[in-house]
C-alpha positions as CSV (number, residue, x, y, z in Angstrom):
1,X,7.7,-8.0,8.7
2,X,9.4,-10.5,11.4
3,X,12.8,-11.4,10.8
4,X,11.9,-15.0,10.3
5,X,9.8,-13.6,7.8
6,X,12.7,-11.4,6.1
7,X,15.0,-14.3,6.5
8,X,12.4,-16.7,4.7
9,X,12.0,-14.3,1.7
10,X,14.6,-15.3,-1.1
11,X,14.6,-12.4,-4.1
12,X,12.4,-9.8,-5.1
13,X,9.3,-9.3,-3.1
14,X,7.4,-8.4,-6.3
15,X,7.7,-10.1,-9.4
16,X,5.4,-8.6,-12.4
17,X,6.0,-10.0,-15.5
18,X,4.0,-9.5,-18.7
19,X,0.6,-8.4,-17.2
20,X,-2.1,-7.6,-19.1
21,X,-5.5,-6.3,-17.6
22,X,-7.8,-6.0,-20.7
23,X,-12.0,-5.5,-19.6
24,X,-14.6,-6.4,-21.9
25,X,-16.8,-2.6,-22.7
26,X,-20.0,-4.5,-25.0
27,X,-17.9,-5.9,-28.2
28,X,-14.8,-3.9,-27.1
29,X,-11.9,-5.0,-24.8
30,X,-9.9,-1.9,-23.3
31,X,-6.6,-2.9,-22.6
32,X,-5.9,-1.4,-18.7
33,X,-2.8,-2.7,-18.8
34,X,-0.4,-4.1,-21.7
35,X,3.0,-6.1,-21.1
36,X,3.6,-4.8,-17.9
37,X,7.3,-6.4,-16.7
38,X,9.1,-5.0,-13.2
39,X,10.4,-6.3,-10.2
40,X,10.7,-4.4,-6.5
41,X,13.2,-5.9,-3.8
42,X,12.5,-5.7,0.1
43,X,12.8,-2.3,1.4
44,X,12.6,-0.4,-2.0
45,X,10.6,2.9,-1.4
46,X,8.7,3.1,-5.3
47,X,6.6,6.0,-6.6
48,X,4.0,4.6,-9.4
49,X,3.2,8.0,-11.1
50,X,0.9,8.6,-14.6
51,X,-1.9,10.4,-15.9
52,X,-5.2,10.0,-15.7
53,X,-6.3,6.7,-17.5
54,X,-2.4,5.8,-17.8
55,X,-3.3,2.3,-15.9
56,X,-1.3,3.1,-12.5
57,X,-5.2,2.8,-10.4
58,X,-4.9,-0.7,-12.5
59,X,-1.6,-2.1,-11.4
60,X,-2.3,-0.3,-8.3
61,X,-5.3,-2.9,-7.9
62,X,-3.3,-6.2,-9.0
63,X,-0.4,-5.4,-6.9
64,X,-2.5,-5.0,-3.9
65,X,-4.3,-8.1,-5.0
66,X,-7.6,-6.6,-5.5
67,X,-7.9,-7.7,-8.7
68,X,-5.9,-10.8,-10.8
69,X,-4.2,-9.9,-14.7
70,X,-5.6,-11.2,-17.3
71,X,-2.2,-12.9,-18.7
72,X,0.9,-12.7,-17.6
73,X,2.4,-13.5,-13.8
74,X,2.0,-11.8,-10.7
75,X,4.4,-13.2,-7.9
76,X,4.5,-12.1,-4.6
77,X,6.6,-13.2,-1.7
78,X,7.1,-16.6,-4.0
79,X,3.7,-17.2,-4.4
80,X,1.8,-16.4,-8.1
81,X,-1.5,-14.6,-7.3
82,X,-3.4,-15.3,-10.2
83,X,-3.4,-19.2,-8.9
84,X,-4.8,-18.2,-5.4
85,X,-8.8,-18.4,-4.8
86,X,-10.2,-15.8,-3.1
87,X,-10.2,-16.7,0.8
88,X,-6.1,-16.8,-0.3
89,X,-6.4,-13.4,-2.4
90,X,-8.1,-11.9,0.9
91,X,-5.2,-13.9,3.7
92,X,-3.0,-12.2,1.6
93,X,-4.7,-8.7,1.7
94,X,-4.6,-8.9,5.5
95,X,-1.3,-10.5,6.3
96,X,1.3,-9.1,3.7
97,X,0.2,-5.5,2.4
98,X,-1.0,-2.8,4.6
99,X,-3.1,-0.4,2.4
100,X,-3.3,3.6,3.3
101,X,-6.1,5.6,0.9
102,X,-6.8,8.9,0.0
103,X,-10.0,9.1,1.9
104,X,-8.9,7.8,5.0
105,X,-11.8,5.2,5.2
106,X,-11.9,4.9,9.1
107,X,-14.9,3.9,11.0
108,X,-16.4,7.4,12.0
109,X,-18.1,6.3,15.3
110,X,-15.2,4.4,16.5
111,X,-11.4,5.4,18.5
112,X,-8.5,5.4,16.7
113,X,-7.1,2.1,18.8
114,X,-10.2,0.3,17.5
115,X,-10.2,1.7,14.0
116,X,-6.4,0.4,14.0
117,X,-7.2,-3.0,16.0
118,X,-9.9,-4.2,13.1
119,X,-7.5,-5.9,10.4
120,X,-6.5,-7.9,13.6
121,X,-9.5,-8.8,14.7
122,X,-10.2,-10.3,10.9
123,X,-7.4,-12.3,11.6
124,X,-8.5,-13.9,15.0
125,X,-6.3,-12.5,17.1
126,X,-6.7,-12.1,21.1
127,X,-8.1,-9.1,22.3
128,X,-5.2,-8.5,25.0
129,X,-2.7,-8.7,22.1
130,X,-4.8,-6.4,19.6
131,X,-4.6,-3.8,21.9
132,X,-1.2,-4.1,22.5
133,X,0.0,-4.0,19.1
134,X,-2.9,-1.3,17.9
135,X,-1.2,0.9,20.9
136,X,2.4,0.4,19.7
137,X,1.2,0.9,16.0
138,X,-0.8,4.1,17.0
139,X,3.3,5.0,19.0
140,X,5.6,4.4,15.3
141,X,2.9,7.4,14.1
142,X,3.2,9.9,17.3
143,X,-0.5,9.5,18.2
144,X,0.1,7.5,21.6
145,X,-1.7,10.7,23.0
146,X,-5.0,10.1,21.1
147,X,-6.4,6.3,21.3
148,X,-9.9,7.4,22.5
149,X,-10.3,9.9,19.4
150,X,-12.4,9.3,17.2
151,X,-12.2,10.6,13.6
152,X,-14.2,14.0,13.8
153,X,-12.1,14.6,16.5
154,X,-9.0,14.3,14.6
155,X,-7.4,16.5,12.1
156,X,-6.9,15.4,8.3
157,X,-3.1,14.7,9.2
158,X,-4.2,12.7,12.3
159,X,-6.8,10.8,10.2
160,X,-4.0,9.7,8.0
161,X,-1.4,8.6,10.9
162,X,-4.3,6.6,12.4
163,X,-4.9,5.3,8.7
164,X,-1.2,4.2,8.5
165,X,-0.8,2.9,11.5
166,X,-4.1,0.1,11.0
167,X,-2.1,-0.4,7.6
168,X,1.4,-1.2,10.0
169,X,-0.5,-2.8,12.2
170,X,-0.5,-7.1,10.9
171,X,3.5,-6.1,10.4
172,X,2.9,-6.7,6.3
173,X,5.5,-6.8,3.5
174,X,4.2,-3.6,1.7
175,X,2.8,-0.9,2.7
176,X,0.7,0.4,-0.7
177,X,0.1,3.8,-0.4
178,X,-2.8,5.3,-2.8
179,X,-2.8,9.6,-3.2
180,X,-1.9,9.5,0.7
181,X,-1.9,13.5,0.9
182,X,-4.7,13.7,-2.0
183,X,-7.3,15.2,1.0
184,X,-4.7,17.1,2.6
185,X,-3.3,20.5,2.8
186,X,0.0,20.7,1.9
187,X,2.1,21.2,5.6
188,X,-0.2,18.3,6.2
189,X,0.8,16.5,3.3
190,X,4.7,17.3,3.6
191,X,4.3,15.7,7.5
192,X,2.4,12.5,5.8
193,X,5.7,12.2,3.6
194,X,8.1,12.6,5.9
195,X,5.8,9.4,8.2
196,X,6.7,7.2,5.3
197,X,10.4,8.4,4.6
198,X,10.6,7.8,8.6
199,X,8.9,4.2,8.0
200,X,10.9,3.6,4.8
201,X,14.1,4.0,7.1
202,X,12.8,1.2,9.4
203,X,12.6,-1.2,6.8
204,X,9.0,-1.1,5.3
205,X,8.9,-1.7,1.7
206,X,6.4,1.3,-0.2
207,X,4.8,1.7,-3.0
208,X,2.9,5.0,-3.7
209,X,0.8,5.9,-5.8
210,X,0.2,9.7,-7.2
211,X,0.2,11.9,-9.8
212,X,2.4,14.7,-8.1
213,X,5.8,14.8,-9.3
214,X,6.6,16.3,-5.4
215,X,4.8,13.6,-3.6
216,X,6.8,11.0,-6.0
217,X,10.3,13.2,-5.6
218,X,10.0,11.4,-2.1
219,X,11.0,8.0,-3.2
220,X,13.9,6.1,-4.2
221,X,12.6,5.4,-7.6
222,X,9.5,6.1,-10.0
223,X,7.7,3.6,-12.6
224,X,6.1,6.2,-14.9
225,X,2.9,4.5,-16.7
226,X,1.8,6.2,-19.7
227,X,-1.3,3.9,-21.7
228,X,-0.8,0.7,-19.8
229,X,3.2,-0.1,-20.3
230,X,5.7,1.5,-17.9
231,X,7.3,4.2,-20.2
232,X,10.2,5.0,-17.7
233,X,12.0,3.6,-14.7
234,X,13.9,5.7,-13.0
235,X,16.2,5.6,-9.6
236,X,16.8,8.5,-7.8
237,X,20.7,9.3,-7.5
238,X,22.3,9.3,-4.4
């Protein structure tokens, strides 16, 4: 995030308070989500951990703006998501939350500078200064040595660093991480986690998701989601 950016940005980056996600299954409404209330300040490192079916793919989704709750308020950066339309929903998507998945999803046929220039060029910006800021992104995740690789010629780990650094790449407020090791080995995974602790000490605001209590040990604090309410809240002492 710019400083201007930081300097502009007056209390908690993420405001959640009492949101529901119910769907409609035939005559039946599943309840996703029920009186969800939590806040996350700039620079907080935050683990969102459950079981299966606990409703952390759900807030998961609303956070990133993805989806909008069905009650309750949403505010990010100052500004209430569920009164956006949708070319804000997707501005927002590109400019203020860098997203990082557990399948990678990179363009198979093309280089890692081009896989990482693409939120950029969604957003209109010059070619000259896409691929000077897809180099330096590509540099915060040591792969300045592989900008004409494309994915099959990249490792699982590398894949990932590539992935993260198109999520860095627009600068955004959050960087959501969702199972970031989930398709990796574990001395790949551990190197993945120690990317975001090294990112987290920058500055960057995290949220990851997982269901491994190891990969969540990494963070600052853990929201534990058990049947759509957070059943725990916990800070990691010092």
């Amino acid at each position: 995030m710019s400083t201007a950016a930081r300097d502009a940005l007056d209390g908690p980056i993420i405001q959640a308070e009492d949101l529901w996600r119910t769907y409609e299954m035939g005559a039946e409404e599943i309840h996703a989500l029920r009186g969800v209330t939590f806040t996350i300040a700039l620079g907080d490192y935050v683990a969102v951990m459950g079981p299966s079916g606990s409703g952390k793919s759900t807030l998961m989704n609303l956070i990133g703006c993805l989806d909008t709750p069905t009650r309750g308020s949403y505010v990010l950066r100052g500004k209430t998501v569920s009164e956006m339309d949708d070319d804000e929903l997707a501005g927002i998507r590109n400019r203020e939350i860098g997203f990082v998945f557990q399948t990678f999803n990179l363009l198979p046929r093309a280089t890692a500078l081009h896989n990482v220039e693409l939120p950029l060029v969604y957003a209109g910006v010059k070619r000259e200064e896409r691929i000077e800021r897809a180099r330096k992104a590509l540099e915060m995740v040591d792969l300045a040595d592989r900008v004409t690789h494309k994915p099959n010629e990249l490792s699982g780990g590398q894949r990932q660093r590539v992935a993260v650094a198109r999520a860095l790449v627009m600068n955004p407020s959050i960087l959501l991480a969702d199972e970031p090791t989930g398709n990796l080995d574990t001395a790949t995974g551990r190197d993945i986690m120690r990317l975001l602790e090294k990112l987290h000490e920058k500055g960057h605001t995290i949220i990851l998701v997982t269901h491994e209590k190891d990969v969540a040990d990494h963070a600052d604090r853990t929201l534990f989601i058990r049947d759509g309410q957070i059943e725990s809240d916990v800070r990691r002492s010092a």
